[in-house]
DRENBA-466156 format. One record per residue (C-alpha): residue in three letters; x, y, z. Coordinates in steps of 0.02 Angstrom, whole numbers, plus 50000, padded with zeros to 5 digits. Layout:
<pts>
AlaXYZ;...
</pts>
This chain:
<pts>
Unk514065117749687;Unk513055128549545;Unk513145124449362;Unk514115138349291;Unk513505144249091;Unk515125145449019;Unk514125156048860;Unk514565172148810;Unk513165183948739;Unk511965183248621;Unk512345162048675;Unk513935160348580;Unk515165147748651;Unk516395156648761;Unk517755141448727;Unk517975147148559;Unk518165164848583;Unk520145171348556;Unk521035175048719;Unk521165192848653;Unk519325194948608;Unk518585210848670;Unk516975200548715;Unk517125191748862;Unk516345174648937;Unk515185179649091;Unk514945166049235;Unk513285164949245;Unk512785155149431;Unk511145144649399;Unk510275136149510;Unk510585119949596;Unk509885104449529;Unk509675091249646;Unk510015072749593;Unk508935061049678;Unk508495042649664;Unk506795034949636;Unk506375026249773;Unk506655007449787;Unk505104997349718;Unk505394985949882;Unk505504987850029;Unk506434975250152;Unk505564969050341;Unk506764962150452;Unk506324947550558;Unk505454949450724;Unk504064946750858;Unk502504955650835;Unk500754953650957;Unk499504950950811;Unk497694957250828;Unk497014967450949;Unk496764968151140;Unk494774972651202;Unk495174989551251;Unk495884993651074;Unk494264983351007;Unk493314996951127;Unk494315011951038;Unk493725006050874;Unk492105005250909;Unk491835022451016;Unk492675028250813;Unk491335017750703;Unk489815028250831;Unk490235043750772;Unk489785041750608;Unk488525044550498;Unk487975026350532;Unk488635024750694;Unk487105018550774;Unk487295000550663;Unk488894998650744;Unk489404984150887;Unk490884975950957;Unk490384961950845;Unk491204970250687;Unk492884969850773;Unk492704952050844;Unk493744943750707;Unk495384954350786;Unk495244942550933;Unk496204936551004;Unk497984944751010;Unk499164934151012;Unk501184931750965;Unk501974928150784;Unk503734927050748;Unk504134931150568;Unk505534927150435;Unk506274943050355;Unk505394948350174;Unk505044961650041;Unk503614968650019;Unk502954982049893;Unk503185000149918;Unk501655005149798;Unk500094995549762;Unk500184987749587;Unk499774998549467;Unk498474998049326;Unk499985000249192;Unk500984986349269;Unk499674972349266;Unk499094978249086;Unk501144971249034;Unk500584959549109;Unk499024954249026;Unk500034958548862;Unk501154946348879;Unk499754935148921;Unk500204928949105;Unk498734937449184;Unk496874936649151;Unk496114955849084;Unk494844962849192;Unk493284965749124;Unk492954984849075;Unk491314996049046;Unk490915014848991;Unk490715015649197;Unk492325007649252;Unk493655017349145;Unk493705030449264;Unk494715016649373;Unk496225013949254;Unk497125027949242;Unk498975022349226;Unk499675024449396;Unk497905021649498;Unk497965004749584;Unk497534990249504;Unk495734986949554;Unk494404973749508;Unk495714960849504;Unk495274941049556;Unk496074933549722;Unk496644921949584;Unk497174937749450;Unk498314946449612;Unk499024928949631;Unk499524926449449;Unk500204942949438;Unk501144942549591;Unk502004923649520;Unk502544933449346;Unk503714943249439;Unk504354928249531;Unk503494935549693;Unk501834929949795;Unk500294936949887;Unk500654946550048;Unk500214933750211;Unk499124942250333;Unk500254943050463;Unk501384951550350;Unk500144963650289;Unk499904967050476;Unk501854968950520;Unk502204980550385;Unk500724993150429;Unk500744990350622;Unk502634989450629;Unk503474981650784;Unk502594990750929;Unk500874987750859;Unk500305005750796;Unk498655008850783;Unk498635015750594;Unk500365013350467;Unk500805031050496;Unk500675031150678;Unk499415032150823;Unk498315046350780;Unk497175047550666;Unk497595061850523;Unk496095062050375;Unk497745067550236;Unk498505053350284;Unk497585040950201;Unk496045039550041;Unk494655035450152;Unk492825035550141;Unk491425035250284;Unk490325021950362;Unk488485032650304;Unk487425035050148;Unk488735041650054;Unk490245029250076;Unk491625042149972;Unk492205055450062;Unk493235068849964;Unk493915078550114;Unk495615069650086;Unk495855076649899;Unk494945061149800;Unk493265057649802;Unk493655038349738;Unk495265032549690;Unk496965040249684;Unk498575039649580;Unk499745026549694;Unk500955035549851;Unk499725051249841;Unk499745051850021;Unk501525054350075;Unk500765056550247;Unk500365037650259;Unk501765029350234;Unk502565019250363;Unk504065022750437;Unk504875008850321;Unk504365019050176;Unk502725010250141;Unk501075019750058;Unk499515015750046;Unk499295002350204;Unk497775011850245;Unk496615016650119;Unk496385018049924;Unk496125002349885;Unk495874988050002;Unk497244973749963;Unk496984953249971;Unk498034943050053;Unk498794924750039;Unk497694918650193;Unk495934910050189;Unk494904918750325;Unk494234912950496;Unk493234921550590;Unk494874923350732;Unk496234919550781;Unk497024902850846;Unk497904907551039;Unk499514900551031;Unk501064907650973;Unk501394904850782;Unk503114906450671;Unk502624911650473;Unk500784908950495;Unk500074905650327;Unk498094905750375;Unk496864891550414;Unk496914876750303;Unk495784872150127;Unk494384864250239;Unk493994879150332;Unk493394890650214;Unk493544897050049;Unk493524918250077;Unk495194925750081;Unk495724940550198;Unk495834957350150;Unk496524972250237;Unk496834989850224;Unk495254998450179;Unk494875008650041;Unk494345024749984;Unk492335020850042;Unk492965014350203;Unk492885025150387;Unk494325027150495;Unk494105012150575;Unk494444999750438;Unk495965008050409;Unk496595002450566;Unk498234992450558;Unk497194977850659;Unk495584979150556;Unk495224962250450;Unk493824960750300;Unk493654945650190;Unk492974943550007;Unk492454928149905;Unk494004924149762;Unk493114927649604;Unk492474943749685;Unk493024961949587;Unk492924976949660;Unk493274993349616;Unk493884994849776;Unk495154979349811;Unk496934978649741;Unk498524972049804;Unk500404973549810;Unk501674958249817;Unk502964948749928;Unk504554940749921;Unk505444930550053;Unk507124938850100;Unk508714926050070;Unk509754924850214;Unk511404932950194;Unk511674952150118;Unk510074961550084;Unk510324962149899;Unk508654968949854;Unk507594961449721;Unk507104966849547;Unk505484971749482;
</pts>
């Protein structure tokens, strides 16, 4: 229903006029203000069987996408080998992040002194605007950070269930490929590509295009994202239930997936895996948190 302006003219208060005055209250119809909520800062992934990785011919897709760019002749099947081999995972119901963490929201952070600060120069500023993803944030930073909100690092299989969904999409919005869907870059010369809007990063949920069906932005794209996992080069065969990643002895680079704003198509693939050393920052790695869901109601979690 309309607000009604219950004023008389000149903006004098048409309650307080006498019921014999002369000048009478007009009804003034204005228009409609709608009352929305802000969007949950989690969102919840029920529990389910997903086919992890990628199958050859989808490995073949990604590569006929890496040859058409600028660099396409330095690409091989070899990039995508670490997808291999596709196999089942039965996860637990969790949360995860709807947004990337934000710049301002580590900064509390690193003001109450539970997280590390990030090292700044006249050249990095640019990156921490308020509501730009975090970036240039430790393996061990996104951990700590994650643990001050009583949460934890996304798992890899997560990360993969949440952008892939249960039917294994190809990208977190779907199975084509849409260039407003996601900050991307290009696999050439010049890695930034500002055909999306943003020539390098962008201010978190920019791309309502990309989000999952869940509600999720950002899967693909902007910033790249670590993970809980240690890397390995693929994937054990058998079925798992909750993987959590190979153990200490195997290595000590951690997963991280997603792309980013210098990255082609192709890395912004649901299925696509990178990896990074810890102590590595990069303008173009963030990452958003986890919780595990309590059985029982779905009373979501704060903060």
């Amino acid at each position: 229903m309309a607000a009604i302006d219950r004023r008389g003219p000149a903006g004098s208060d048409a309650s307080l006029a006498s019921p014999d005055s002369s000048a009478s209250a007009e009804l003034v119809p204005r228009g409609v203000l709608p009352l929305t909520s802000p969007p949950s800062p989690m969102v919840r992934i029920p529990e389910g069987e997903i086919l992890m990785g990628s199958e050859e011919s989808e490995v073949l897709e990604a590569l006929a996408d890496c040859t058409r760019e600028p660099y396409g002749h330095r690409c091989t099947a070899t990039l995508f080998a670490n997808e291999l081999p596709r196999h089942r995972v039965q996860l637990s119901s969790y949360w995860i992040d709807r947004f990337e963490v934000r710049v301002r929201d580590y900064e509390r952070c690193v003001q109450v002194g539970r997280c590390g600060p990030r090292p700044v120069s006249e050249g990095t500023r640019r990156f921490d605007l308020p509501d730009y993803p975090v970036s240039r944030v430790t393996w061990n930073d996104a951990r700590d950070y994650c643990a001050f909100r009583g949460a934890r690092l996304l798992t890899e299989a997560e990360f993969e269930r949440a952008a892939r969904g249960l039917a294994g999409r190809r990208y977190p919005w779907g199975e084509l490929w849409n260039s407003w869907a996601g900050n991307h870059g290009r696999f050439g010369w010049d890695v930034t590509d500002a055909s999306d809007g943003f020539a390098e990063l962008a201010p978190v949920g920019s791309f309502a295009a990309g989000a999952t069906p869940e509600g999720i932005y950002d899967l693909g794209g902007n910033v790249a994202e670590w993970t809980a996992d240690r890397y390995a080069p693929s994937y054990e065969p058998e079925p798992l239930r909750d993987p959590q990643g190979p153990g200490a002895s195997a290595s000590n680079l951690r997963v991280v997936r997603g792309g980013s704003y210098v990255h082609a198509r192709f890395r912004l693939r649901g299925a696509a895996r990178a990896f990074a050393e810890p102590g590595e920052r990069r303008s173009t790695l963030g990452f958003r948190c986890a919780r595990s869901a309590q059985r029982g109601p779905a009373a979501e979690p704060r903060g």
